[in-house]
Structures are given as structure tokens and as C-alpha cells.
C-alpha positions as CSV (number, residue, x, y, z in Angstrom):
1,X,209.1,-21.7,-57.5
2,X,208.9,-17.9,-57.0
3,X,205.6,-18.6,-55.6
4,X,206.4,-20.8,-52.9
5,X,209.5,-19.5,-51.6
6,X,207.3,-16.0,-51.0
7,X,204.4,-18.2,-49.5
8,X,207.5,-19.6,-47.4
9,X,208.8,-16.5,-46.5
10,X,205.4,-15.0,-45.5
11,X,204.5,-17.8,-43.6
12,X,207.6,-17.3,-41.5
13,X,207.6,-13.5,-41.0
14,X,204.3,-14.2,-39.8
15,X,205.0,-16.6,-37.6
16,X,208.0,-15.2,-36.0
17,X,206.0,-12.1,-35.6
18,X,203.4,-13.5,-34.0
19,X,206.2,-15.7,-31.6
20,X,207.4,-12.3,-30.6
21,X,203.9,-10.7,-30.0
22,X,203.5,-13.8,-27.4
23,X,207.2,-13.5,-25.4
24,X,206.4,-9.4,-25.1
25,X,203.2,-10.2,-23.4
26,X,204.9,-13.2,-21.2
27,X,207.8,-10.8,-20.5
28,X,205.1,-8.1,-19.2
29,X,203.6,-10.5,-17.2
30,X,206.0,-11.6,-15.6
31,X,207.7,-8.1,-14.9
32,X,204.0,-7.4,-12.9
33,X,204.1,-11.0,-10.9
34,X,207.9,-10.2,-9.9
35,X,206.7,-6.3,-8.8
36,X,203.8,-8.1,-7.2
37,X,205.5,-10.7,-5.2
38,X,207.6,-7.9,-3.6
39,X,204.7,-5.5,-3.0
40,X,203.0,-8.4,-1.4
41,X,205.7,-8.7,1.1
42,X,206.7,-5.4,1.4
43,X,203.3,-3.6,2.1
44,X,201.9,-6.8,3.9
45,X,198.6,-6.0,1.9
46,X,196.1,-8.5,1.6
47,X,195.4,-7.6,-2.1
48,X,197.8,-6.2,-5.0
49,X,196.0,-5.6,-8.0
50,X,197.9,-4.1,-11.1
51,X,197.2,-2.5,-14.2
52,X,199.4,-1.6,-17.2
53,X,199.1,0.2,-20.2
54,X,202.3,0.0,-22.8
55,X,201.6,1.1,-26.4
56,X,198.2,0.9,-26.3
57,X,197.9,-3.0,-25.0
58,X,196.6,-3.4,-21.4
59,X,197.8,-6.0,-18.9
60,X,196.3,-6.8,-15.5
61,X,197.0,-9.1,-13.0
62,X,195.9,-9.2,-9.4
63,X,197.5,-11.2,-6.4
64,X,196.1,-12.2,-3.0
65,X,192.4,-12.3,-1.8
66,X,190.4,-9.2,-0.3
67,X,190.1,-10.4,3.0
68,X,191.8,-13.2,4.4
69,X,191.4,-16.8,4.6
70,X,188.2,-16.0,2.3
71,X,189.6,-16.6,-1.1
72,X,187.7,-13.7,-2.2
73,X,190.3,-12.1,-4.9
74,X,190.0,-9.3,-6.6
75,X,189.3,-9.0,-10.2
76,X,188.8,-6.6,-13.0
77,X,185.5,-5.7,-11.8
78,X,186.1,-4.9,-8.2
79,X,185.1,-2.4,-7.2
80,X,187.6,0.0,-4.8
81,X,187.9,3.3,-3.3
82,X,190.2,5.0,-5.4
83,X,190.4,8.3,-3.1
84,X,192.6,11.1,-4.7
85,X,193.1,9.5,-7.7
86,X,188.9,11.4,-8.0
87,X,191.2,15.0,-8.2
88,X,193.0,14.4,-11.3
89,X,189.4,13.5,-13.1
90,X,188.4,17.1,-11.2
91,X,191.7,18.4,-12.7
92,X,190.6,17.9,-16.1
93,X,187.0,19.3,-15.3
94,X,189.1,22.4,-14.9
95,X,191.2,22.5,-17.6
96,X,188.3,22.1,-20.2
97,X,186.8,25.3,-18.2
98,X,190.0,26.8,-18.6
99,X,190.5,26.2,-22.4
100,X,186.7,27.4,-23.2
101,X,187.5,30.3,-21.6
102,X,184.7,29.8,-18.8
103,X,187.4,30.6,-16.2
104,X,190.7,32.5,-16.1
105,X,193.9,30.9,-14.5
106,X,194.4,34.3,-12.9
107,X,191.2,35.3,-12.1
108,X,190.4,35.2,-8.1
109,X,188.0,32.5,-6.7
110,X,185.5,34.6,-5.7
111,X,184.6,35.7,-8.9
112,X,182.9,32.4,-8.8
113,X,181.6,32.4,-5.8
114,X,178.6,33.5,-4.2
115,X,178.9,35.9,-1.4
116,X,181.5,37.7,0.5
117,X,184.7,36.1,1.6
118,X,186.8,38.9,2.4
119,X,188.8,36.5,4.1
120,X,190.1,34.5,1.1
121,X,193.2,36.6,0.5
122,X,196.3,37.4,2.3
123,X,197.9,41.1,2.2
124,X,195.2,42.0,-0.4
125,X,196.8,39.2,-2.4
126,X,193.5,36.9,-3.3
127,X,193.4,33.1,-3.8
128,X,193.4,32.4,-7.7
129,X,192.2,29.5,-10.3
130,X,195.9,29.0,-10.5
131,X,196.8,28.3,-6.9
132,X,194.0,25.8,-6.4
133,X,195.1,23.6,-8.9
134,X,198.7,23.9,-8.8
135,X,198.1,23.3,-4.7
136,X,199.3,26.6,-3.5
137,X,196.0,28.3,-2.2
138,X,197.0,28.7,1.3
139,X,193.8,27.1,2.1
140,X,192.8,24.8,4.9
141,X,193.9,20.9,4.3
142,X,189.8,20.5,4.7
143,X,186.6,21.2,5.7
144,X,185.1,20.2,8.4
145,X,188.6,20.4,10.3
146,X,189.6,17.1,11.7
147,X,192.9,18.4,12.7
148,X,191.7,17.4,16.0
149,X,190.7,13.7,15.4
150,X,194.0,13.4,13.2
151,X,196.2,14.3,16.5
152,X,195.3,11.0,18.2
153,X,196.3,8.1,15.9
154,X,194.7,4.9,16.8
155,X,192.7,2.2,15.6
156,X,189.9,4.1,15.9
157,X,190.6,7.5,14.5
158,X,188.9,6.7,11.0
159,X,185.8,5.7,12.6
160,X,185.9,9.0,14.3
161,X,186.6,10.7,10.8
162,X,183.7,9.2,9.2
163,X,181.3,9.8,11.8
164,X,182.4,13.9,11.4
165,X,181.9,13.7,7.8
166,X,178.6,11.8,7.7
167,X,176.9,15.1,10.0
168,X,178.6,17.8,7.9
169,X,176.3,19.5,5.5
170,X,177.2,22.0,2.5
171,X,175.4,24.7,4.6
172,X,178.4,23.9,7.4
173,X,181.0,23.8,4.3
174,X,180.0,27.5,3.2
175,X,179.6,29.1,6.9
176,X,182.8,27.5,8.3
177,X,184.3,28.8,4.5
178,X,184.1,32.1,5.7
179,X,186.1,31.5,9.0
180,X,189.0,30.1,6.8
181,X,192.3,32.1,7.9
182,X,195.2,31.9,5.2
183,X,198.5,32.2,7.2
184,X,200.7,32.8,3.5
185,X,200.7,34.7,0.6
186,X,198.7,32.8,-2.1
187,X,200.7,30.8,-4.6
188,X,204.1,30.8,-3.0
189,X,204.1,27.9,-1.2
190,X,202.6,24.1,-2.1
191,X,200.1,23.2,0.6
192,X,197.8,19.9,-0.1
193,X,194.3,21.4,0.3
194,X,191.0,19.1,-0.4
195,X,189.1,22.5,0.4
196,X,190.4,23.6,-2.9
197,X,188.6,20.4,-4.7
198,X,185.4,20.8,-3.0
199,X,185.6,24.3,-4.2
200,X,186.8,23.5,-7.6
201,X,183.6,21.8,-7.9
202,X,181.7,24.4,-6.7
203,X,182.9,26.8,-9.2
204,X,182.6,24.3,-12.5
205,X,179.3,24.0,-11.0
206,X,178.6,27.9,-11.8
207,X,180.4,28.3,-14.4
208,X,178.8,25.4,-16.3
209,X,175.3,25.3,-14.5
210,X,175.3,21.7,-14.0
211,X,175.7,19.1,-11.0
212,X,179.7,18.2,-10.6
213,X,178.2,14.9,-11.0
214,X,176.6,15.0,-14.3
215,X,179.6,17.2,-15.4
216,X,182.1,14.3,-14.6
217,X,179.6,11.8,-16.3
218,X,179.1,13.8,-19.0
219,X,183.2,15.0,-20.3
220,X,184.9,11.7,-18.6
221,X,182.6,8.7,-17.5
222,X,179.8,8.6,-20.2
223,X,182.8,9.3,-23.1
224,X,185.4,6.6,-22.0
225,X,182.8,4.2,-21.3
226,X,183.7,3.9,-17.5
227,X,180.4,2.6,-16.5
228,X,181.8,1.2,-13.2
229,X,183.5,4.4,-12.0
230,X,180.9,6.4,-9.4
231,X,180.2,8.7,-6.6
232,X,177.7,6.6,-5.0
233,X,177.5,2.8,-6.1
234,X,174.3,1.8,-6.9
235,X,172.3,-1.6,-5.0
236,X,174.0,-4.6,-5.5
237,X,177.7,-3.2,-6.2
238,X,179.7,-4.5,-3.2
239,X,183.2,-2.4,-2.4
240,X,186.2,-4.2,-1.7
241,X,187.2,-4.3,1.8
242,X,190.3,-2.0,3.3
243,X,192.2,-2.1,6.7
244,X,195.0,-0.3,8.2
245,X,198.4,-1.1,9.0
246,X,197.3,-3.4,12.1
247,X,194.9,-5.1,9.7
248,X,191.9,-4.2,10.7
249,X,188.9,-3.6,8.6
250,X,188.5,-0.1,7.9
251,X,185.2,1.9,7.3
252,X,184.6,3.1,3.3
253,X,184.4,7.1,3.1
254,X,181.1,9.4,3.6
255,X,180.9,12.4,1.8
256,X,177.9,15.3,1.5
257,X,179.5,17.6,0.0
258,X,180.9,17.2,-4.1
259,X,183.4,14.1,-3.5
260,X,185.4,16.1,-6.1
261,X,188.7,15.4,-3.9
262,X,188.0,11.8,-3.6
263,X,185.2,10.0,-3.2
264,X,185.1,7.9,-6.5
265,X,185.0,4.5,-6.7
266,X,186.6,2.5,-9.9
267,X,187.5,-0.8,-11.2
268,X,191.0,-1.6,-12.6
269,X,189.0,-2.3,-15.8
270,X,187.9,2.0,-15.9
271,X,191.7,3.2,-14.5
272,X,193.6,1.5,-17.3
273,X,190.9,3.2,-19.6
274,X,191.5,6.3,-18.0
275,X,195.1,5.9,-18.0
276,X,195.1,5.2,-22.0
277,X,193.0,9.1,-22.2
278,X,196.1,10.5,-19.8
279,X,198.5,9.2,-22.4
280,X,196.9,10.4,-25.3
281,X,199.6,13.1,-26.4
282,X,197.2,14.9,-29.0
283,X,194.2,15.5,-26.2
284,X,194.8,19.7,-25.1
285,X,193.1,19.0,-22.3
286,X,195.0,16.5,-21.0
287,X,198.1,18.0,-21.9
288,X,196.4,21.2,-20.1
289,X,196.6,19.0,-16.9
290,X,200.2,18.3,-17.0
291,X,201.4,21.5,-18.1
292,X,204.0,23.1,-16.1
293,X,201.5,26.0,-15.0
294,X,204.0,27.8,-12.3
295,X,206.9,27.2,-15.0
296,X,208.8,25.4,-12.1
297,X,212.5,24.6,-12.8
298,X,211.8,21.4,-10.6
299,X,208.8,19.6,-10.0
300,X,205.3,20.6,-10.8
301,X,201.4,20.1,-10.3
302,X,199.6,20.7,-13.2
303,X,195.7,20.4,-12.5
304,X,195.7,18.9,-9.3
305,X,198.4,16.1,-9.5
306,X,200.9,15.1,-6.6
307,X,203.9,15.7,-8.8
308,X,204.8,16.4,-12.3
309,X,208.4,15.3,-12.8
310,X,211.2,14.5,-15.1
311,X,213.2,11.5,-14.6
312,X,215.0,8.8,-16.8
313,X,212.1,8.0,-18.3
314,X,210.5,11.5,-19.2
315,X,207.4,13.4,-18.1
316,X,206.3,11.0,-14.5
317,X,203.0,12.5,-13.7
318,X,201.8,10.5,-10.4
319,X,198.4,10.8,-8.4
320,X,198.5,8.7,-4.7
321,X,194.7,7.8,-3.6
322,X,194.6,7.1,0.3
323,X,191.1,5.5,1.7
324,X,191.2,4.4,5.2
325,X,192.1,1.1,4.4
326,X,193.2,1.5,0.1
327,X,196.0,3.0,-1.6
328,X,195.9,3.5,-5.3
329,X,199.0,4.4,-7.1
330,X,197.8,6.1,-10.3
331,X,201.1,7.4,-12.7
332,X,201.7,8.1,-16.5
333,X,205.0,8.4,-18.4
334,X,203.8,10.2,-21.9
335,X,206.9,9.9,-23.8
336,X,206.9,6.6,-23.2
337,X,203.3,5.9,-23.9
338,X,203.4,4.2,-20.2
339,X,200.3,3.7,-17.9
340,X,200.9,2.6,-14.6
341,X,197.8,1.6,-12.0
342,X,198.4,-0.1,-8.5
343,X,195.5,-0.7,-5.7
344,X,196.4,-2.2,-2.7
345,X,193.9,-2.9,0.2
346,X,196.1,-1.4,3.0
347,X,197.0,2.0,4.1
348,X,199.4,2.8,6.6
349,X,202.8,5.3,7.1
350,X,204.8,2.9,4.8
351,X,202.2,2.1,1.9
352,X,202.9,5.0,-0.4
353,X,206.5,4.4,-0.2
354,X,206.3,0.9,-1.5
355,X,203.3,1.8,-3.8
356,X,206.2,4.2,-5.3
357,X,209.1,1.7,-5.7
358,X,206.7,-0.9,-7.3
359,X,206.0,1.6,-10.0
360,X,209.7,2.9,-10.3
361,X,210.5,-0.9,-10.7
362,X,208.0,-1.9,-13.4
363,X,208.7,1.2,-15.1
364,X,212.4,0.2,-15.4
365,X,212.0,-3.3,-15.9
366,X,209.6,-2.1,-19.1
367,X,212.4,-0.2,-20.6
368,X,214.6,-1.2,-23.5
369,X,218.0,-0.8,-22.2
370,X,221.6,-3.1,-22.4
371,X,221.5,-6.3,-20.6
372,X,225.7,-6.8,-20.5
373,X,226.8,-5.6,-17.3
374,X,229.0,-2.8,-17.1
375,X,230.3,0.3,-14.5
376,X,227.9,2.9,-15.0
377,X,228.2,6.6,-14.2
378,X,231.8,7.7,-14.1
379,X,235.0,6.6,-15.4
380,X,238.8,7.4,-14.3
381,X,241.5,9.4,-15.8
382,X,244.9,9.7,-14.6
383,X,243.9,12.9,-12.3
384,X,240.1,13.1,-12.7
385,X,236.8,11.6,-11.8
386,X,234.2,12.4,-14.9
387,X,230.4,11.6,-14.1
388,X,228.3,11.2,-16.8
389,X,224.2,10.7,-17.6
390,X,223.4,9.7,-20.9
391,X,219.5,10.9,-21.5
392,X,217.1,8.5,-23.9
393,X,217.6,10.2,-27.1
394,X,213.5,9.6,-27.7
395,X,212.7,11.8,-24.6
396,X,212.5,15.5,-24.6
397,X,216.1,17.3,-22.9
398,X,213.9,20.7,-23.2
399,X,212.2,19.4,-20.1
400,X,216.0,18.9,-18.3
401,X,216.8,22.3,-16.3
402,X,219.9,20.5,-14.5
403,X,220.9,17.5,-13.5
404,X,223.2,17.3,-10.4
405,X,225.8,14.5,-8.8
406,X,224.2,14.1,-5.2
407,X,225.9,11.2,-2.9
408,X,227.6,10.4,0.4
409,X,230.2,13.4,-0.3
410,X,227.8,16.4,-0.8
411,X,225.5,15.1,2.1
412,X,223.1,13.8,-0.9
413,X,222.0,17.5,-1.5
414,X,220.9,18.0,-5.4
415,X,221.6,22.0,-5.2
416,X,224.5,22.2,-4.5
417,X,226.3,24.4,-7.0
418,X,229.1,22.5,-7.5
419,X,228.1,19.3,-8.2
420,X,225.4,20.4,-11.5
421,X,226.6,18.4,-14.4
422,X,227.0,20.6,-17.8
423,X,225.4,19.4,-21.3
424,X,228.3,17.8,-24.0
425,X,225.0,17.4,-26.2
426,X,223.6,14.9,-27.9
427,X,221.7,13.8,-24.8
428,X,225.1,13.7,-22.6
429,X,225.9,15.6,-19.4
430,X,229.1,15.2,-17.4
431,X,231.1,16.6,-14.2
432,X,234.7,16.6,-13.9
433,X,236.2,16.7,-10.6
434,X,239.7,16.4,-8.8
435,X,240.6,12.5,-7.5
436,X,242.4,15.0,-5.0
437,X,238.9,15.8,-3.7
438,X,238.0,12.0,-2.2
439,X,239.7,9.7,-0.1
440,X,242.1,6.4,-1.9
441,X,240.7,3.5,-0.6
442,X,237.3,4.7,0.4
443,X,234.2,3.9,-1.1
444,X,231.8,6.5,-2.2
445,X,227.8,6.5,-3.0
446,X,225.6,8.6,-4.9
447,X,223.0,9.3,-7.8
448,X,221.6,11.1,-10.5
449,X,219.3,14.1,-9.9
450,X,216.9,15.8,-12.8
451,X,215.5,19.2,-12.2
452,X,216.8,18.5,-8.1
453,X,214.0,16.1,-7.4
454,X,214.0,13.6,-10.3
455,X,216.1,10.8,-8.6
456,X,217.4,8.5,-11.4
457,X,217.2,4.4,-10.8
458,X,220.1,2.8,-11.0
459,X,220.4,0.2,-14.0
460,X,220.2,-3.0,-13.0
461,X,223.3,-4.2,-15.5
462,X,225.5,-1.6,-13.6
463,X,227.9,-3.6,-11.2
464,X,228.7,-0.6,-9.4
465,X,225.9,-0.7,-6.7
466,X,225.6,-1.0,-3.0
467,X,223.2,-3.9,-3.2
468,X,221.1,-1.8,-0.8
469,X,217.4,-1.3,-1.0
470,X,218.0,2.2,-2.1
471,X,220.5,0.5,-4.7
472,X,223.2,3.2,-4.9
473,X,226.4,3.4,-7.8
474,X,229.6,3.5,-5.9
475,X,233.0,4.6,-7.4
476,X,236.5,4.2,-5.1
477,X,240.0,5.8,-6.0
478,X,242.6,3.6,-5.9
């Protein structure tokens, strides 16, 4: 008898574990074809392709076709420009130099270069390792300087910009290097510079005395078996088409120099690889990458990132890549062991913005939270309005320099001194303020801030909202 009932009970733990197993994966999926279906209206791409990486498991989906009317949609094996997303690959190139001691954050770039570039340094205060990743070189956006071309926004402009790039040689690159002017003192303010990437690769090229090319093969490609991620595709490989915000087909990028600020192209079956290494908690050189290098209180770079931020869901380290006609949103939430990869095959003024809210969105719809709604954020005493953030106990608070009240009575401004919430612990941070202080009757908006630049999502159980796109809580004194 005792042998049957634990036969019985086995067979049922198994099976409801399995049952489970199969509604996580059908709940994931269709989290990414809700994201999708907005992202496909929203950004008025052609193509949404999206990859996901929770706890190891990898989910992909992709909507739409490449180019329309042709049916053509993408797959797991398209191949697309993945632009910038190249710079956090570079990034990592540096850190390993970094941690073998090949190169010294502080040490100034011409140490590694050869020649004289007197120029490279404002009020004797040189260009260093540091500032080139962490985006605060000072330097030139790029080289050649298309500042000229970029004036003049039309359907044309790309075709210009290619046709500038394809006659620019690295002879060009290091004469028109030494007519660079820096107009601020190195590593005090953030200034996106693509000059510092070509550079970068210049310098892991001396340092290591190999081809960036065989150096990003040889640490990244070759070792995460991303056989479809390259410089130059080889014959046969097709691209996926791109095209702007007036849908027209865009040209593909041409570089001569390294590509190391973005001329790789990927599939989503090598970024979801590549975002499983990002997540891995116990690699130093990733975690080189992400580390808080200028020991900001806010946001930060690491190795070549767009931003480095905490939010409700920990660490958000994000990388945009911009083709002419491709976006890729590439982003990583390590204490949640959350991978995030979105390509769409559009690129205009608006893209990024809803590339970011699609992420934001799968990212919250991903996390375990309460279902029952409830008002969130404050709640009334008899002469007192108390805020209050409650932090997920499984993420790090040492990351949390302040976290401020900003909304339609502080003109939305996260510094302001009197609206920084103070720690009751245990992952709990309040403000009290006077009812005196607001209007009865009057309706007021407003948010959570982390660090002054982590902007919390609202919960979507809190009844308290503006039912606006921006989706802000409300309170009123009665």
C-alpha cells in the first residue's frame, strides 16, 4: 500500500510540476506577444523581433515581415545590424585588458598610442583609459566629421553618410586625430564619442598585438559559440532590410576603420547568448563592465554602456544600437537574472523611446508582485501625507543613494532637497509632509526616483493612476 500511495504521490508532484513548467513558459509568451503588439503599433516598424533570457531559459518570438507585403519574417537566424550594441562587446575587450594589467584606468591614451598628440589633453589635463569608457573623453562624437551632413536631415542624409565613410581610410582617421580640439576638461562631463571606440581598438590592438578582429573572435565570438555574429558577413549571408521613419529602405553601414563602435552584425540566436554571459554574476569581467567606475551617486557607464542604473528592479544596464534603418534594444537586470533583446527594423526620433517602454514593460510584467488592487504610494493621517517605497528585499539597497518624491508639485524635479525620502529599514523609505502643503480637492501626480534618474513604474494593481501613457500615481486631500 505504502508503495503505491508514493508511486501516487510522485506521479503527481511530477506532473503538477511539469503543468507549471508549461503555464511559466505560456505566461512568458504571451507577456512578449502583448509588448510586441504595442511596439508594432507604436514604432510603426515593419519587424519586432524579441529575445528573453529569465533564469537561464530563453524565449524568442518575432512579429511582422522584413519588408512589406513580402512575407519575409524574421527568424532566429536573421541576420541584423546590431550598431552600438558592437561597444559593449568592445567594453569587455577592455576590461579583460584592464584586469591583466595590460592597461591602467588612469593611465593617459597616448601611452598607447603611436606618435605625438599633444592635442589630446585640455589644461595639461590628458584624456585617460577611464574617460573613454565611462564616455567622458572630451573627444569628437566621430571621425570623419559628418557634423555637416547630420545638419540637413532628409531622406537622403544616410546615403550621404555612407558614401563619407566608404572613402575614409585609417591613414585620414590618424591625420585628422591630431586636429581633434577638446573644448572641456577630460572626465567631467559625459559626451557620447564613437572616436573613443575606434580608438579603444586601436589601443587593445597594441597592447595585445593582435587584429581587434581576431581579439573579439578570440575572448567573445569563438567562446560563446556566436558563429553568426561578424564584422563583415561572409557570401551568401543576406542582412535584413532597415528604413527610416518615412519607410524607406535604408543603406547597411560601411566601415574601414575597426567597427569597434558598431559595425557588428548578430542574430537574435547570438544576443540572447550574449545576454546569458552579461548575466553571469561570477564572470570579473563582466562585472568589470558594469562597475560603477566614476563612483557616481546616480547613473553610470561602466565599459562603454548607455546607462548603468538602479531602479525597481535592481542593477538596469542598457545598450541602444542605431543603424540607419535598425534599432536594437540590448539591456540586463543582474539581480534579477533578466536578459532583455529587442530589434526593430526602423529608426527614427521616436524609436528609442518606445524600444525603452517595451523593455520597462516586459520587465514589469516578468516580476512576481501582488495581483489584488490596492492605493500604492502614500497613505493619510489626520494631518499628514506619508509616501512610501518599499524596495524588493532580494535586490541590493547598497546600490540606493536616495530615492526622491518628484511629481506635479515640485515641477517633477528628483533633487530637490525636500522631497528625498529617508530609510525606516528593512527595504522601506518614507516622506512625511504637511496636508497644509496641497490644495483639498485637487489632484496631484508624481513618482518614485532612485539615485535622481531611476524613475520607478508604476504597479499595474495600484488604482491610483492617471491612466496616462506615462501612467502616473495620484493622491488628493479631501
Amino acid at each position: 500500500m505504502s508503495k503505491i500511495f508514493l508511486f501516487l504521490f510522485t506521479f503527481l508532484s511530477t506532473t503538477i510540476f511539469a503543468q507549471q513548467k508549461i503555464n511559466l513558459v505560456k505566461n512568458i509568451y504571451t507577456i512578449i506577444d502583448q509588448n510586441a503588439e504595442v511596439l508594432l503599433k507604436n514604432s510603426k516598424a515593419y519587424s519586432v523581433s524579441i529575445g528573453i533570457v529569465k533564469d537561464g531559459k530563453v524565449y524568442t518570438k518575432h512579429y511582422g515581415e522584413i519588408d512589406k507585403g513580402k512575407g519575409n519574417k524574421a527568424n532566429n537566424n536573421t541576420y541584423f545590424e546590431i550598431a552600438s550594441v558592437t561597444k559593449v562587446m568592445t567594453g569587455y575587450l577592455m576590461a579583460k585588458a584592464v584586469l591583466e594589467k595590460k592597461i591602467d584606468l588612469n593611465d593617459d591614451i597616448r601611452k598607447y598610442l603611436n606618435g605625438a598628440y599633444p592635442n589630446l589633453e585640455y589644461q595639461k589635463i590628458p584624456v585617460t583609459i577611464k574617460d573613454l569608457v565611462s564616455f567622458k573623453s572630451a573627444l569628437d562624437r566621430e571621425l570623419p566629421d559628418n557634423s555637416e551632413i547630420k545638419k540637413i536631415e532628409s531622406d537622403s542624409t544616410e546615403f550621404y553618410l555612407k558614401k563619407l565613410d566608404e572613402n575614409y581610410t585609417k591613414k585620414q582617421f590618424f591625420e585628422d586625430l591630431k586636429t581633434v580640439k577638446l573644448d572641456t576638461i577630460p572626465g567631467t562631463t559625459f559626451k557620447y564619442s564613437n572616436l573613443s571606440l575606434e580608438l579603444s581598438a586601436y589601443i587593445l590592438e597594441n597592447v595585445y598585438h593582435k587584429n581587434y578582429e581576431t581579439l573579439l573572435t578570440e575572448n567573445i565570438l569563438s567562446q560563446l559559440k556566436m558563429n553568426s555574429t561578424k564584422l563583415n558577413l561572409g557570401k551568401g549571408d543576406s542582412l535584413a532590410n532597415g528604413y527610416n521613419g518615412n519607410h524607406i529602405l535604408m543603406p547597411h553601414f560601411v566601415n574601414n576603420l575597426w567597427g569597434s563602435e558598431g559595425y557588428l552584425k548578430s542574430t537574435m540566436t547570438d544576443l540572447t547568448k550574449f545576454l546569458s554571459f552579461e548575466l553571469d554574476t561570477k564572470n570579473k569581467i563582466v562585472q568589470e563592465t558594469q562597475r560603477n567606475v566614476s563612483n557616481s551617486d546616480q547613473n553610470w557607464y561602466g565599459y562603454f554602456w548607455d546607462g548603468i542604473e538602479v531602479v525597481d528592479n535592481g542593477k538596469f544596464c542598457h545598450k541602444q544600437g542605431g543603424a540607419y534603418g535598425t534599432q536594437t534594444f540590448f539591456t540586463v537586470y543582474p539581480e534579477l537574472n533578466l536578459g532583455i533583446c529587442i530589434i526593430v527594423n526602423i529608426n527614427n526620433k521616436d524609436t528609442y523611446g518606445h524600444l525603452f517602454n517595451a523593455v520597462l514593460g516586459i520587465a514589469e510584467d516578468l516580476r512576481d508582485k501582488p495581483t489584488e488592487k490596492t492605493i500604492y504610494g502614500y497613505r493619510l493621517t489626520k494631518d499628514k501625507i506619508i509616501f512610501a517605497y518599499h524596495h524588493n528585499k532580494k535586490l541590493d539597497t547598497k546600490l540606493i543613494k536616495s530615492i526622491s518624491v518628484a511629481g506635479s508639485f515640485n515641477d517633477w524635479n528628483p533633487e530637490n532637497n525636500k522631497y528625498q525620502m529617508v530609510s525606516k529599514g528593512k527595504n522601506l523609505f518614507e516622506l512625511e509632509l504637511p496636508k497644509s502643503q496641497f490644495e483639498k480637492g485637487k489632484t496631484y501626480l508624481f513618482k518614485f526616483v532612485i539615485n535622481k534618474v531611476g524613475w520607478i513604474m508604476t504597479p499595474k494593481n495600484a488604482l491610483n493612476t492617471d491612466k496616462t501613457e506615462d501612467n502616473n500615481l495620484t493622491f488628493k486631500i479631501d
